[in-house]
Every structure is written in C-alpha cells, then in structure tokens.
TILUM-977896 format. One record per atom (N, C-alpha, C, O): residue number from 1; atom name; x, y, z. Coordinates in Angstrom, 3 decimals. Layout:
+-----+------+----------+----------+----------+
!   n ! atom !     east !    north !       up !
+-----+------+----------+----------+----------+
! NUM !   CA !        X !        Y !        Z !
...
+-----+------+----------+----------+----------+
! end
This chain:
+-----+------+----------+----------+----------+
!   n ! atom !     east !    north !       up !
+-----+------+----------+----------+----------+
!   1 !    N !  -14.078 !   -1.869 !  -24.051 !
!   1 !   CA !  -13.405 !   -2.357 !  -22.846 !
!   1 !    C !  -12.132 !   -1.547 !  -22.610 !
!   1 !    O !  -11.680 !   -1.164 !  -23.689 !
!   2 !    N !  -11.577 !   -1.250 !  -21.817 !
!   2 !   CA !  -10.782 !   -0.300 !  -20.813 !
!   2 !    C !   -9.641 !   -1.041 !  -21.335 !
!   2 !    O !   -9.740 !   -2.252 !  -21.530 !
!   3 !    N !   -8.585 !   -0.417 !  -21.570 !
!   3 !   CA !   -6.863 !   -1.196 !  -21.623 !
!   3 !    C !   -6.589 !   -1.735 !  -20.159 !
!   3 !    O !   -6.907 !   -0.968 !  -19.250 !
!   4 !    N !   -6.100 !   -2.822 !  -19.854 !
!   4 !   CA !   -6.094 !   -3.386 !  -19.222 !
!   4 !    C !   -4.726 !   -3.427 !  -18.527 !
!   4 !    O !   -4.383 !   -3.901 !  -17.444 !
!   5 !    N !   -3.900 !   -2.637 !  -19.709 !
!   5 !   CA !   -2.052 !   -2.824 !  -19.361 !
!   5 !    C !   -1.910 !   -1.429 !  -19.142 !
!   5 !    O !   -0.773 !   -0.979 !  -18.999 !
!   6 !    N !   -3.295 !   -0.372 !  -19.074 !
!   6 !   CA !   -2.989 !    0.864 !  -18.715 !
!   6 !    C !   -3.635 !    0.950 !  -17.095 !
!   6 !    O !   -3.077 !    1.597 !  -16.208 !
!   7 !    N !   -4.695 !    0.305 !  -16.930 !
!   7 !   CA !   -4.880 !    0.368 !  -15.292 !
!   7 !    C !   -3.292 !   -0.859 !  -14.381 !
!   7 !    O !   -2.971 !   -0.846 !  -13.193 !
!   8 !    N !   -2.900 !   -1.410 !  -15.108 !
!   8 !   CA !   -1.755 !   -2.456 !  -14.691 !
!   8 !    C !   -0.584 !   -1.442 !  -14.288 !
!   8 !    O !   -0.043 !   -1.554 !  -13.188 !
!   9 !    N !   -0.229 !   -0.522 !  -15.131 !
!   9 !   CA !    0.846 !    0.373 !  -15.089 !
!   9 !    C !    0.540 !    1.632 !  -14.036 !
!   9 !    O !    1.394 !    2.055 !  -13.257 !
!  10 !    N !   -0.854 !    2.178 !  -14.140 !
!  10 !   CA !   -1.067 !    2.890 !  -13.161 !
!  10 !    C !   -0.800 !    2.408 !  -11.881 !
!  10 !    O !   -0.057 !    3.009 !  -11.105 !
!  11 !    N !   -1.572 !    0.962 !  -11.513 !
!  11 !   CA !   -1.298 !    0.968 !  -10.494 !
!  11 !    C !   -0.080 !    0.487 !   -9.878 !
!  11 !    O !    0.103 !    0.396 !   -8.665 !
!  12 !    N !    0.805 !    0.161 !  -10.863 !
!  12 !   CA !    2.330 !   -0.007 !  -10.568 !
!  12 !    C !    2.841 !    1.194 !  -10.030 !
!  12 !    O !    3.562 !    1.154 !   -9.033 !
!  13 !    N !    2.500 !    2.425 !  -10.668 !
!  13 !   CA !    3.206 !    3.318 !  -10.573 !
!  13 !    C !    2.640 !    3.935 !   -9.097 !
!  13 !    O !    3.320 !    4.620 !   -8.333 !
!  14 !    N !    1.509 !    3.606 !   -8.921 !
!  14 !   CA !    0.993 !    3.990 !   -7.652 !
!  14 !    C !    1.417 !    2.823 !   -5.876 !
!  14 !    O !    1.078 !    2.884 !   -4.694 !
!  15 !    N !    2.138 !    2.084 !   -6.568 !
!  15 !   CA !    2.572 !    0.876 !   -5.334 !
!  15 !    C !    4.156 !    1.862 !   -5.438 !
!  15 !    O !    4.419 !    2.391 !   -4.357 !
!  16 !    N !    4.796 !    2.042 !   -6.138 !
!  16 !   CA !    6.207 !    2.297 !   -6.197 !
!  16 !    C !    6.295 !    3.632 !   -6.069 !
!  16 !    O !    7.380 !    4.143 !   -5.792 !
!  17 !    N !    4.824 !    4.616 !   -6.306 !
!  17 !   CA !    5.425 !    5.929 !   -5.884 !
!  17 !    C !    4.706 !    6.392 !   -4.117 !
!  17 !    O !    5.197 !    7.330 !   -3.488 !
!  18 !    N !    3.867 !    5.795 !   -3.718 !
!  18 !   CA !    3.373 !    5.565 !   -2.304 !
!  18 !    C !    3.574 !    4.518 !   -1.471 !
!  18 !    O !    3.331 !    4.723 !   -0.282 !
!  19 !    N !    3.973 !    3.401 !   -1.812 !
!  19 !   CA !    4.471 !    2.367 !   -0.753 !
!  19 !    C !    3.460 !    1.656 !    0.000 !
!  19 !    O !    2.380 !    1.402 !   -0.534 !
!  20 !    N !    3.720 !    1.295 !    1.249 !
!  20 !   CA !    2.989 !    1.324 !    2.072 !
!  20 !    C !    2.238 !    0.083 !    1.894 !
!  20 !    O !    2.856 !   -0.735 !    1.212 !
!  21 !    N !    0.785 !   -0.407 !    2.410 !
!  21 !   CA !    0.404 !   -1.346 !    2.320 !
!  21 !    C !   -0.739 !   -1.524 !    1.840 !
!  21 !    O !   -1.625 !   -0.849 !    2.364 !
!  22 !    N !   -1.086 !   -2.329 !    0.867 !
!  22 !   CA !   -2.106 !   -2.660 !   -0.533 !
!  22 !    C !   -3.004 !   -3.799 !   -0.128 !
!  22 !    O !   -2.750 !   -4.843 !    0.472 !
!  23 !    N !   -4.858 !   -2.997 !   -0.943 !
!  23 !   CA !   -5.422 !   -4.168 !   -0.321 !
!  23 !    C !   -6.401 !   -3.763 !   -1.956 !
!  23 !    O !   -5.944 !   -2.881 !   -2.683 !
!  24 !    N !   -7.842 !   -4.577 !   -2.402 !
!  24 !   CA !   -8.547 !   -4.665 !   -3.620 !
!  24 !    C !   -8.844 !   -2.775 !   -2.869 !
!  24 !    O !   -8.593 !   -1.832 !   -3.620 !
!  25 !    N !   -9.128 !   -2.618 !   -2.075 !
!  25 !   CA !  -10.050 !   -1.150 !   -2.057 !
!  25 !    C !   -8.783 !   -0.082 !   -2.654 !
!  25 !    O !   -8.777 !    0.793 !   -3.519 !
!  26 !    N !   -7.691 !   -0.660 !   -1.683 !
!  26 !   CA !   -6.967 !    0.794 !   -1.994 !
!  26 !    C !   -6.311 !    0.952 !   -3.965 !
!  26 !    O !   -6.040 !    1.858 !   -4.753 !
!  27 !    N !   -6.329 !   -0.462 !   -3.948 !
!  27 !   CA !   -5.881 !   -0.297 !   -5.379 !
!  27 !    C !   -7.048 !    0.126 !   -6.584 !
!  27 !    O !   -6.732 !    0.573 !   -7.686 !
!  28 !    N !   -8.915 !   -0.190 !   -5.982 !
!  28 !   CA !   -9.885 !    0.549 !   -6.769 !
!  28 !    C !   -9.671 !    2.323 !   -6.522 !
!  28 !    O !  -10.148 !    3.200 !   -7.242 !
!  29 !    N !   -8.909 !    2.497 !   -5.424 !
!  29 !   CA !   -9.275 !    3.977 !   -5.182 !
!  29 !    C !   -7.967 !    4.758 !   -6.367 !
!  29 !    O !   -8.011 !    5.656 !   -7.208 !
!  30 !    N !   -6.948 !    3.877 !   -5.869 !
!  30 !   CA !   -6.183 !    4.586 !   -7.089 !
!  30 !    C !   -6.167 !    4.494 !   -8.132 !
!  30 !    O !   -5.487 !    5.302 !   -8.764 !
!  31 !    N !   -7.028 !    3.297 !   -8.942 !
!  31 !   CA !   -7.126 !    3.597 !  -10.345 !
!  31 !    C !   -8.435 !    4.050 !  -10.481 !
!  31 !    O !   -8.788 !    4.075 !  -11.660 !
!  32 !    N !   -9.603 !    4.560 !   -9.374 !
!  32 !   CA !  -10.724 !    5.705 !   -9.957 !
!  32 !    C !  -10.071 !    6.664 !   -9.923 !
!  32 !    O !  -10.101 !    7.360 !  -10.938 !
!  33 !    N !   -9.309 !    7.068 !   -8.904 !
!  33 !   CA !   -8.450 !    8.742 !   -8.732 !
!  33 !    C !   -7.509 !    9.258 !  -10.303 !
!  33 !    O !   -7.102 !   10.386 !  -10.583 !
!  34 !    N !   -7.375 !    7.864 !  -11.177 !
!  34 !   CA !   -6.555 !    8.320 !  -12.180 !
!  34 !    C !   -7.594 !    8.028 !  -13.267 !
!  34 !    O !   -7.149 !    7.415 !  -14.238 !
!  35 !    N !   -9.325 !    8.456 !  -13.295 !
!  35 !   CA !  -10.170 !    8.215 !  -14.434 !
!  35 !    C !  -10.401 !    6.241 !  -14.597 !
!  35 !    O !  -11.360 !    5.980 !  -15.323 !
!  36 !    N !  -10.015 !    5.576 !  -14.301 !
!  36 !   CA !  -10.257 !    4.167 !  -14.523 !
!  36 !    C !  -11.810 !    4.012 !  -14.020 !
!  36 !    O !  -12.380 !    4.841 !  -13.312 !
!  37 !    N !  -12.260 !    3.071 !  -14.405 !
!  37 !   CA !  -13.388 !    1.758 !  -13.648 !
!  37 !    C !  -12.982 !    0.794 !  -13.578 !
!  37 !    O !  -13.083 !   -0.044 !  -14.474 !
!  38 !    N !  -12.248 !    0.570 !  -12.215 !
!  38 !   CA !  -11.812 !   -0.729 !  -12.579 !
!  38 !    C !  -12.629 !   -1.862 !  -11.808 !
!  38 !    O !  -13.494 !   -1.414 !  -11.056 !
!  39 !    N !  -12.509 !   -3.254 !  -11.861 !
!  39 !   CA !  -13.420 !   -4.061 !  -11.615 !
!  39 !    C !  -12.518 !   -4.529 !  -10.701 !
!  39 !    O !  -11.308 !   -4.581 !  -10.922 !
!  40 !    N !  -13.255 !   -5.010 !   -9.283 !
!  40 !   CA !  -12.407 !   -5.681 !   -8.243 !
!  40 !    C !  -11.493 !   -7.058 !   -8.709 !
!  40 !    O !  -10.308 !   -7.102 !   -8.380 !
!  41 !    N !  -11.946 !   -7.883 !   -9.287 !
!  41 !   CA !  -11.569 !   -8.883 !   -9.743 !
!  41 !    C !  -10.301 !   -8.607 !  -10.493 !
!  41 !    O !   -9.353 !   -9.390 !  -10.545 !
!  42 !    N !  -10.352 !   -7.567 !  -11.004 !
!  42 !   CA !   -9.470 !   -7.309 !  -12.204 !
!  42 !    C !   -8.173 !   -6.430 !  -11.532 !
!  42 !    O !   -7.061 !   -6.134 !  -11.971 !
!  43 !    N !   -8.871 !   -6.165 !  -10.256 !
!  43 !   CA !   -7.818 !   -5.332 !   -9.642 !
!  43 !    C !   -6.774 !   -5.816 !   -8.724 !
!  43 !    O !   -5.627 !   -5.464 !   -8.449 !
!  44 !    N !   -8.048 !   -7.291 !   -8.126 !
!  44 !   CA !   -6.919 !   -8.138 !   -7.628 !
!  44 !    C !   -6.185 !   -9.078 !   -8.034 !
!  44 !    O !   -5.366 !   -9.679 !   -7.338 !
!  45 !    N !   -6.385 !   -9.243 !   -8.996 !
!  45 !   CA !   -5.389 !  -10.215 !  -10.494 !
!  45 !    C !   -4.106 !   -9.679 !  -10.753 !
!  45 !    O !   -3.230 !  -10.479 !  -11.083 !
!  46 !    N !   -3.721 !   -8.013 !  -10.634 !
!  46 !   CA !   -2.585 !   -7.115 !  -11.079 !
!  46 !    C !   -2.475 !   -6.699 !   -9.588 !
!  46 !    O !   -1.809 !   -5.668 !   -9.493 !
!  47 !    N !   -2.828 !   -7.077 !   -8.623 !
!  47 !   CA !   -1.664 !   -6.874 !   -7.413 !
!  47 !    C !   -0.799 !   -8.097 !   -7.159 !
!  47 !    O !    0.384 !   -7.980 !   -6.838 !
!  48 !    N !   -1.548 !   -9.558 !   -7.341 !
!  48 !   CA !   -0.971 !  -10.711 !   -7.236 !
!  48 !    C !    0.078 !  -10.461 !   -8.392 !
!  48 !    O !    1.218 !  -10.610 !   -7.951 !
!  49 !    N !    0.053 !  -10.122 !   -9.759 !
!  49 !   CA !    0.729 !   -9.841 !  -10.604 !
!  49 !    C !    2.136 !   -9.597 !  -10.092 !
!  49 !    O !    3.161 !  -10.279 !  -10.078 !
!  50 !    N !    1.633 !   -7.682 !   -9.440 !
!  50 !   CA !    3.005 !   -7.155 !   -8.831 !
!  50 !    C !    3.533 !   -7.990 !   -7.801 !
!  50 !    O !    4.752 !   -8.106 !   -7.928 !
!  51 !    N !    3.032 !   -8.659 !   -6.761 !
!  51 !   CA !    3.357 !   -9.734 !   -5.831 !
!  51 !    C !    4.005 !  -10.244 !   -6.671 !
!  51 !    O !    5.126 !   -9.735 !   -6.688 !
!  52 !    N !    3.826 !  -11.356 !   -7.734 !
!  52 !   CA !    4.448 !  -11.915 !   -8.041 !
!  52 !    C !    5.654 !  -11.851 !   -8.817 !
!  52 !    O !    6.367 !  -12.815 !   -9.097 !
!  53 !    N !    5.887 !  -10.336 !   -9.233 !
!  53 !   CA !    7.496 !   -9.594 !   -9.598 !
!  53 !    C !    8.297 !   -8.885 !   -8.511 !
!  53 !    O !    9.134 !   -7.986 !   -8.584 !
!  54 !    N !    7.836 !   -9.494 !   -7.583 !
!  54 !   CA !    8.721 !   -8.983 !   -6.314 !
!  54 !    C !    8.355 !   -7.478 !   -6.035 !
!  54 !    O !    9.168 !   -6.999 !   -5.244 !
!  55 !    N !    7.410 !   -6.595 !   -6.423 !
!  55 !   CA !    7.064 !   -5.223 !   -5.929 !
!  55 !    C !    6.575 !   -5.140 !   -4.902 !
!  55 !    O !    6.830 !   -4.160 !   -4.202 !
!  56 !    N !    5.501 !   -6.372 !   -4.357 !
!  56 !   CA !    4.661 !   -6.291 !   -3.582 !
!  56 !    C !    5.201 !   -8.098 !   -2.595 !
!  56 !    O !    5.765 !   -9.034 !   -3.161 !
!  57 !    N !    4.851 !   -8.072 !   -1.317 !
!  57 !   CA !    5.143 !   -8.650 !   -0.364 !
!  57 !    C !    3.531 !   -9.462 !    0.335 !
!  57 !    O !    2.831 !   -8.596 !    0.859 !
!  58 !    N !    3.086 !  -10.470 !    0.387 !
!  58 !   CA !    1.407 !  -10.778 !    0.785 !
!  58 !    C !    1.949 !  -10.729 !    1.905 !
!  58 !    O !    3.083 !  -11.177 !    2.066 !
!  59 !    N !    1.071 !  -10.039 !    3.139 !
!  59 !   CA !    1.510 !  -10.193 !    4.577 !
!  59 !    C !    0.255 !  -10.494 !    5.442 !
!  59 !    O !    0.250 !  -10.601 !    6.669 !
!  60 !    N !   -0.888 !  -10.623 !    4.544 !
!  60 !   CA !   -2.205 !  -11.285 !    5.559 !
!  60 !    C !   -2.620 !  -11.572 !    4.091 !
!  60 !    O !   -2.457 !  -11.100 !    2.966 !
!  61 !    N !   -3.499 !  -13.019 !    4.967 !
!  61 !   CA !   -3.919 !  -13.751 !    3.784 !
!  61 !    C !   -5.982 !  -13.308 !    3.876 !
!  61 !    O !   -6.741 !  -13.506 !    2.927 !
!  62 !    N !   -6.319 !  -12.854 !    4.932 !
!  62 !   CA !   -7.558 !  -12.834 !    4.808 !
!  62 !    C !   -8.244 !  -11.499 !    5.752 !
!  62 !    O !   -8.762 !  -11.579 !    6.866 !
!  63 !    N !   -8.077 !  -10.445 !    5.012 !
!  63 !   CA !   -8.423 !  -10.233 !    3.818 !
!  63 !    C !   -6.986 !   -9.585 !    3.566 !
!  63 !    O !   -6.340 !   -8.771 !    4.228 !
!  64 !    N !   -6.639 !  -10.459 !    1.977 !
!  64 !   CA !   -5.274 !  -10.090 !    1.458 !
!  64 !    C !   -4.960 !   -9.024 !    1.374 !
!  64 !    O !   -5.692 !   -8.251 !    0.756 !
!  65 !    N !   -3.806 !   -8.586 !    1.935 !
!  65 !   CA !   -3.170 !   -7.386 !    2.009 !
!  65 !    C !   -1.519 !   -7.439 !    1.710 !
!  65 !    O !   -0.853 !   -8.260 !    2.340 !
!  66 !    N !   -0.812 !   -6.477 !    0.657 !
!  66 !   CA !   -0.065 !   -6.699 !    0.540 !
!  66 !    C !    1.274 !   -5.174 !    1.049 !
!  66 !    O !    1.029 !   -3.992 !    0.808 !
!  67 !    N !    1.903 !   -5.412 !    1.385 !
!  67 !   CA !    3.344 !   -4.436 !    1.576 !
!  67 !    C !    4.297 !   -4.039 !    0.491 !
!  67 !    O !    4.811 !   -4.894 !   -0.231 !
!  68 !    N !    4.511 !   -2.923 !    0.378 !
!  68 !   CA !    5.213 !   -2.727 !   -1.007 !
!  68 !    C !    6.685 !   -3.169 !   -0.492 !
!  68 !    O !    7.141 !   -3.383 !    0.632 !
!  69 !    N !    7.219 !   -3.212 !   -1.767 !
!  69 !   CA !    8.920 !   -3.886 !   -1.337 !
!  69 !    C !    9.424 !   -2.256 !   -1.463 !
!  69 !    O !    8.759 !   -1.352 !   -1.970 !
!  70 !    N !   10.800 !   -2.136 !   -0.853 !
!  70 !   CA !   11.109 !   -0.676 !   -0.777 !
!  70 !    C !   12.301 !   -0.959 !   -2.287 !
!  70 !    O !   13.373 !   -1.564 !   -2.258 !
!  71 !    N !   11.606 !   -0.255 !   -3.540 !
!  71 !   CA !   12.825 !   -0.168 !   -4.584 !
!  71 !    C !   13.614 !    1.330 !   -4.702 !
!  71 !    O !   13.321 !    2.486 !   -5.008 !
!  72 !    N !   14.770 !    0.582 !   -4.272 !
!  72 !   CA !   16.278 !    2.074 !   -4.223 !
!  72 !    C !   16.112 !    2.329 !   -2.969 !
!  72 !    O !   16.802 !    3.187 !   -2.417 !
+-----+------+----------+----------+----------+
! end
C-alpha cells in the first residue's frame, strides 16, 4: 500500500504552489503527475483535510470544489 502522508504532502505542496481552485479530478491529476495512484476517495479525504487547516476554502458544495487560501 502507497504512503498515504506522502500523496497528503504532495498534494499540499501542489494547492500552495498553484493555487487556484481544487476539485477530486484535479487533485488525482496531480498526484498521477508526481508517480502516485491515488484513489478518489482517498483523495477527497486530504482535500477536506487541507480545508480543514485553513489551506483550502469549500466554495460549491456539489460537485465540491475548493479555493486555495492565498499563504504570504
């Protein structure tokens, strides 16, 4: 099974170094683009995550999409 706190960090690093606005596809595309498989489920568990440390902003609830917060 895949580290789970290494697709978590990728895609941290991919909300905080592109911005912009986050949905399950765009966050599968950036952790296949960095070698991952990641599983949708699993992908939308660690955006609510970042949502829920203030990185990320929910701004539609169906189909959830989230806004990055601008850090610095």
């Amino acid at each position: 099974m895949e580290d789970s706190t290494s697709q978590r960090a990728v895609l941290e690093k991919a909300v905080r170094t592109f911005g912009g606005l986050w949905d399950t596809e765009r966050g599968l595309r950036a952790l296949r683009d960095t070698g991952h498989d990641p599983h949708p489920k699993h992908t939308r568990s660690i955006l609510r995550d970042l949502a829920s440390e203030g990185l990320l902003v929910k701004v539609e609830d169906w189909p959830v999409r989230y806004r990055a917060v601008r850090t610095g």
